[in-house]
matplotlib code that plots the C-alpha trace (Angstrom):
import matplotlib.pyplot as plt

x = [19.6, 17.6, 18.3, 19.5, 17.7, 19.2, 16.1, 13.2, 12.5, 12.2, 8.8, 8.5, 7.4, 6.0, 9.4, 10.7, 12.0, 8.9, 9.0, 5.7, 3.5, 0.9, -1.4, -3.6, -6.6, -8.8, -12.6, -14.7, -16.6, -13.9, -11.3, -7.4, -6.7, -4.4, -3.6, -0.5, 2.5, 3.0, 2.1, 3.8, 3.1, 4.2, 3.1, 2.4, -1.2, -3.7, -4.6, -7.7, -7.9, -9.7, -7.1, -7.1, -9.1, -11.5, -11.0, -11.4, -8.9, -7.1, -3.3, -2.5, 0.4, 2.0, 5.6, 6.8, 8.9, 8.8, 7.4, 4.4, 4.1, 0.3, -2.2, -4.6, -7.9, -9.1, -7.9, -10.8, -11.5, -13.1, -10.4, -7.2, -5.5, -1.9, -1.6, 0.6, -0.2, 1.7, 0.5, 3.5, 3.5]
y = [199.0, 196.2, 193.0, 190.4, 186.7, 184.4, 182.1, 184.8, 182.8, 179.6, 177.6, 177.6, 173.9, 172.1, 171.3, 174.8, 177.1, 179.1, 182.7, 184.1, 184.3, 185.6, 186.3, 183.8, 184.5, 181.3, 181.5, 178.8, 180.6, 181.7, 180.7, 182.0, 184.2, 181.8, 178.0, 177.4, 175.5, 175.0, 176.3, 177.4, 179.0, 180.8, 178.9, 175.4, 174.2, 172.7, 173.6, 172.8, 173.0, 172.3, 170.5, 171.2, 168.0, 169.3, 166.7, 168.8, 167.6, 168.9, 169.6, 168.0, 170.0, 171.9, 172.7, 176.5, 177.6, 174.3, 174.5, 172.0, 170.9, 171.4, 172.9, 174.6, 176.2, 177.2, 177.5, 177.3, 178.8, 175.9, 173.5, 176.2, 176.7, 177.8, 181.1, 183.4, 181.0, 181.7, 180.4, 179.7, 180.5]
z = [69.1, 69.3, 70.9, 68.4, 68.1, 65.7, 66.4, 65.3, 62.2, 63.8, 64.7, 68.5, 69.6, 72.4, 73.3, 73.0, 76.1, 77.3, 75.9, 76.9, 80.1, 82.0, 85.8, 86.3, 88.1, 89.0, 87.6, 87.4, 84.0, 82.3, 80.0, 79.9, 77.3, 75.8, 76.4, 78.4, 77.2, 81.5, 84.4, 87.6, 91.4, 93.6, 96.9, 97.6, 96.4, 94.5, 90.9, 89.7, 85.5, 82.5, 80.2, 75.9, 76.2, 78.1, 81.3, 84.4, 87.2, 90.1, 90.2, 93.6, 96.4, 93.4, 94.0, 93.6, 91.3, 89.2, 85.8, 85.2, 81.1, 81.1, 78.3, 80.3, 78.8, 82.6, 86.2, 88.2, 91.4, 93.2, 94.3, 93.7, 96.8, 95.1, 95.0, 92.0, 89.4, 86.3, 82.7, 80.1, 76.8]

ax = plt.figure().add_subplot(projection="3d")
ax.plot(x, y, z, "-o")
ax.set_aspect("equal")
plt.show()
């Protein structure tokens, strides 16, 4: 039987609880398969992204475990010391 989700039919926001994510692996060429809704490690780092806008910045000494509100087109590999990095969906 399959689980039951009274919220199926409902639009999922920015403000919404995450319900996706996925591995990222830092590359300074290519884009994530999907924008994030947030972000996350799993060690203490920097992050350094391309944001929707486009603005290339570093994440500075990234907490793990914390979820970052972000929308991240790319997580590039110069300037990313963090390791696991998790994109939110």
């Amino acid at each position: 039987m399959p689980i039951l989700d009274i919220f199926d039919d409902h639009h999922n926001g920015l403000t919404g609880p995450i319900c996706g994510g996925f591995d990222v692996t830092p590359d300074d060429a290519t884009d994530l398969p999907q924008m994030t809704r947030g972000v996350m490690v799993g060690s203490v780092g920097d992050v350094a992204v391309v944001l929707k806008s486009g603005d290339a910045i570093t994440l500075p000494a990234l907490s793990p475990g914390v979820i970052y509100p972000v929308r991240i087109t790319r997580v590039l590999a110069t300037g990313t010391t963090a390791s696991g990095i998790k994109g939110l969906i």
